[in-house]
C-alpha positions as a Markdown table, in Angstrom:
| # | Residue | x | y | z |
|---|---|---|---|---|
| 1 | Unk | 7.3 | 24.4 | 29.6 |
| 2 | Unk | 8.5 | 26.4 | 32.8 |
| 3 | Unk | 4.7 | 27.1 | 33.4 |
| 4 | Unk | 3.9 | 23.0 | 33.6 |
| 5 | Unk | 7.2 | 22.5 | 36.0 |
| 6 | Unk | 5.9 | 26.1 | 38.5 |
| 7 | Unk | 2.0 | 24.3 | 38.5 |
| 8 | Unk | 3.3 | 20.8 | 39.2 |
| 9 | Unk | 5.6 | 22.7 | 41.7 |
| 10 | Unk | 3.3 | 24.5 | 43.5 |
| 11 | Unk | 0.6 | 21.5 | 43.4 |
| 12 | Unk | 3.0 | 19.2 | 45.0 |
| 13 | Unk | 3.7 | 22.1 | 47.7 |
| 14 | Unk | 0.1 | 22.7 | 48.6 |
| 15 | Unk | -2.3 | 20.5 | 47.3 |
| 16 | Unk | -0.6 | 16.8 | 47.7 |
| 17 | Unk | 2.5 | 15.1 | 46.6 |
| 18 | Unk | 0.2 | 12.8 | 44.6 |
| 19 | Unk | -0.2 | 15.5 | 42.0 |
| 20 | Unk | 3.0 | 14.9 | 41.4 |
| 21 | Unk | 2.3 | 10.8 | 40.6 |
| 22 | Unk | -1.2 | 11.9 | 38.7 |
| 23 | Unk | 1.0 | 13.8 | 36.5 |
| 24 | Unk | 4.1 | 11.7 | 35.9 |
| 25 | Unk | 1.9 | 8.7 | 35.2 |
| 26 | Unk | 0.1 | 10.0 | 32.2 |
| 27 | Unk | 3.4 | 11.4 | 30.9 |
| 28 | Unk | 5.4 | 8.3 | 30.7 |
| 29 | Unk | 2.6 | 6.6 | 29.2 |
| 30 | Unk | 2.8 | 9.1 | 26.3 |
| 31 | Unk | 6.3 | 9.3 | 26.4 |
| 32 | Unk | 5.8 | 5.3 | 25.6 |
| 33 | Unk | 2.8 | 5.8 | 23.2 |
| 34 | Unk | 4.9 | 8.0 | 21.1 |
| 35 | Unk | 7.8 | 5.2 | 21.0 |
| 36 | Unk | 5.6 | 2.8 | 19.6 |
| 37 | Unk | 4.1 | 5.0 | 17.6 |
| 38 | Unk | 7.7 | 5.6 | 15.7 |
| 39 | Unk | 8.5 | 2.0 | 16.2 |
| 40 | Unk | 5.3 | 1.5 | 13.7 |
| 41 | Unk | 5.9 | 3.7 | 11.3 |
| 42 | Unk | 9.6 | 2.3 | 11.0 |
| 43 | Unk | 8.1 | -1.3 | 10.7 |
| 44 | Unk | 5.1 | 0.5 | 8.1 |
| 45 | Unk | 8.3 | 2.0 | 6.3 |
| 46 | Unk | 10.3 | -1.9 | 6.2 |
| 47 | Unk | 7.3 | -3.7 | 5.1 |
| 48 | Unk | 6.1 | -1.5 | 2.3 |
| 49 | Unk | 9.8 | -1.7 | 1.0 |
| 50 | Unk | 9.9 | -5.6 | 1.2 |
| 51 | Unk | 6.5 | -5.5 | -0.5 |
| 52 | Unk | 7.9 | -3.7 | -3.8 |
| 53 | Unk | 10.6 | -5.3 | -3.2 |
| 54 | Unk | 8.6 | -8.6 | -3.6 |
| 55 | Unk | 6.9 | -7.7 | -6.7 |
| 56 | Unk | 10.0 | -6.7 | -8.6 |
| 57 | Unk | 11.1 | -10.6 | -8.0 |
| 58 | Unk | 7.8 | -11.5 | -8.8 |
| 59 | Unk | 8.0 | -9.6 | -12.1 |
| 60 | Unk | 11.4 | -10.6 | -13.0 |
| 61 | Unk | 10.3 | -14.3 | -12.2 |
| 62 | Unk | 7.9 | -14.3 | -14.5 |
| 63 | Unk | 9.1 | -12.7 | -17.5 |
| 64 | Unk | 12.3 | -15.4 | -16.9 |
| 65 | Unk | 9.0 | -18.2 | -17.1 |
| 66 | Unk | 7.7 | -16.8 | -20.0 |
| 67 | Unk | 11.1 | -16.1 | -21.5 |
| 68 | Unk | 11.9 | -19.9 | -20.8 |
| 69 | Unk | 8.4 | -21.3 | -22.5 |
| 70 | Unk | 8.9 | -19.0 | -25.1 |
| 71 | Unk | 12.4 | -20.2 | -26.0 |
| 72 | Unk | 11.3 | -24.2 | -25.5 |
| 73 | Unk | 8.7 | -23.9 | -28.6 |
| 74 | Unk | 8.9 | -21.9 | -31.3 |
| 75 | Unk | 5.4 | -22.7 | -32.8 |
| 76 | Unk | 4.1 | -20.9 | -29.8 |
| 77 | Unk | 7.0 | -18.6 | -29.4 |
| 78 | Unk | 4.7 | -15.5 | -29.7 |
| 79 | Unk | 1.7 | -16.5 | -27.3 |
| 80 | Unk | 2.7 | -14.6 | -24.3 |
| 81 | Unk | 3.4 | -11.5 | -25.8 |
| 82 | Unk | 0.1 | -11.7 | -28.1 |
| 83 | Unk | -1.9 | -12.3 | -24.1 |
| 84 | Unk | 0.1 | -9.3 | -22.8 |
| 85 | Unk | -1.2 | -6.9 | -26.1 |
| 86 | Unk | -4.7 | -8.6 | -25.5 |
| 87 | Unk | -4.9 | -8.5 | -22.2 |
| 88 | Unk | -3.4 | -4.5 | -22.5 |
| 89 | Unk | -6.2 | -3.9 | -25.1 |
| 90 | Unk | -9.1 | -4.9 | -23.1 |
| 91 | Unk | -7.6 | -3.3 | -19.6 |
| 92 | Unk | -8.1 | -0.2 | -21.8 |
| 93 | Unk | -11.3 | -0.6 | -22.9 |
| 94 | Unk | -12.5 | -1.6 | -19.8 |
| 95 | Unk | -11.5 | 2.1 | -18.1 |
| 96 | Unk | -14.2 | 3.7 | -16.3 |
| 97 | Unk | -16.2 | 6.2 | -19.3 |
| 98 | Unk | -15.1 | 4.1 | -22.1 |
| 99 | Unk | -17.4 | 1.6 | -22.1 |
| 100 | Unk | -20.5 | 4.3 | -21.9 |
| 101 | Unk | -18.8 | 6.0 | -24.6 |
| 102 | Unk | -18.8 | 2.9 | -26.9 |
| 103 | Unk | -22.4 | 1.8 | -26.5 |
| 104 | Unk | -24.0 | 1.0 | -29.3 |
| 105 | Unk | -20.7 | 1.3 | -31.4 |
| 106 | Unk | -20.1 | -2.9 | -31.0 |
| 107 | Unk | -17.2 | -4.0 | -29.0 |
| 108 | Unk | -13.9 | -5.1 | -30.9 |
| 109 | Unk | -13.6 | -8.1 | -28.4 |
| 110 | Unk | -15.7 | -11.3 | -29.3 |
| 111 | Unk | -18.1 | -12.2 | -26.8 |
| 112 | Unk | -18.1 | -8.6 | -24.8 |
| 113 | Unk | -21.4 | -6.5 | -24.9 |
| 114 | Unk | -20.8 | -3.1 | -24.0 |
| 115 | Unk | -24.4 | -2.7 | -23.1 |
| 116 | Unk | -25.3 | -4.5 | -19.9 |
């Protein structure tokens, strides 16, 4: 650091007092760039906490939904939690590998091929 204050010295002394301003110029404008730059990551840091923040309400709102339909009829009491399995059954047979690895062995869901 003492190096960079004894150059900008001794080019203010004998060069021009302008080194001075072609120096200070570019260092407040870093000096700045790295204030926005921690302003943005605090703002990055906010968002991304409202954002789980959102889909935990999002989650609980809809299991209260399904909760609430569930409890209005009882003939189709059951419905959303038999879409959840189904819906949990073919996210895992629709993994990347699995569907090469069941060609040819028929697909347990009606009206899915596995071979394309």
């Amino acid at each position: 650091m003492f190096q960079w204050i004894a150059g900008l010295a001794y080019a203010y002394v004998h060069v021009s007092p302008w080194s001075a301003v072609i120096f200070v110029g570019p260092a407040i404008a870093a000096q700045r760039y790295f204030v926005l730059y921690r302003e943005q990551a605090r703002a990055t840091n906010e968002l991304e906490s409202a954002v789980a923040k959102l889909s935990r309400v999002n989650l609980s709102f809809a299991t209260a939904l399904v909760t609430a339909l569930d409890a209005r009829d009882h003939y189709t009491a059951g419905h959303s939690a038999a879409r959840r399995n189904l819906r949990a059954a073919i996210f895992c047979d629709l993994r990347p590998g699995t569907i090469t690895e069941r060609a040819g062995k028929g697909s347990p869901i009606v009206g899915f091929s596995t071979t394309s």
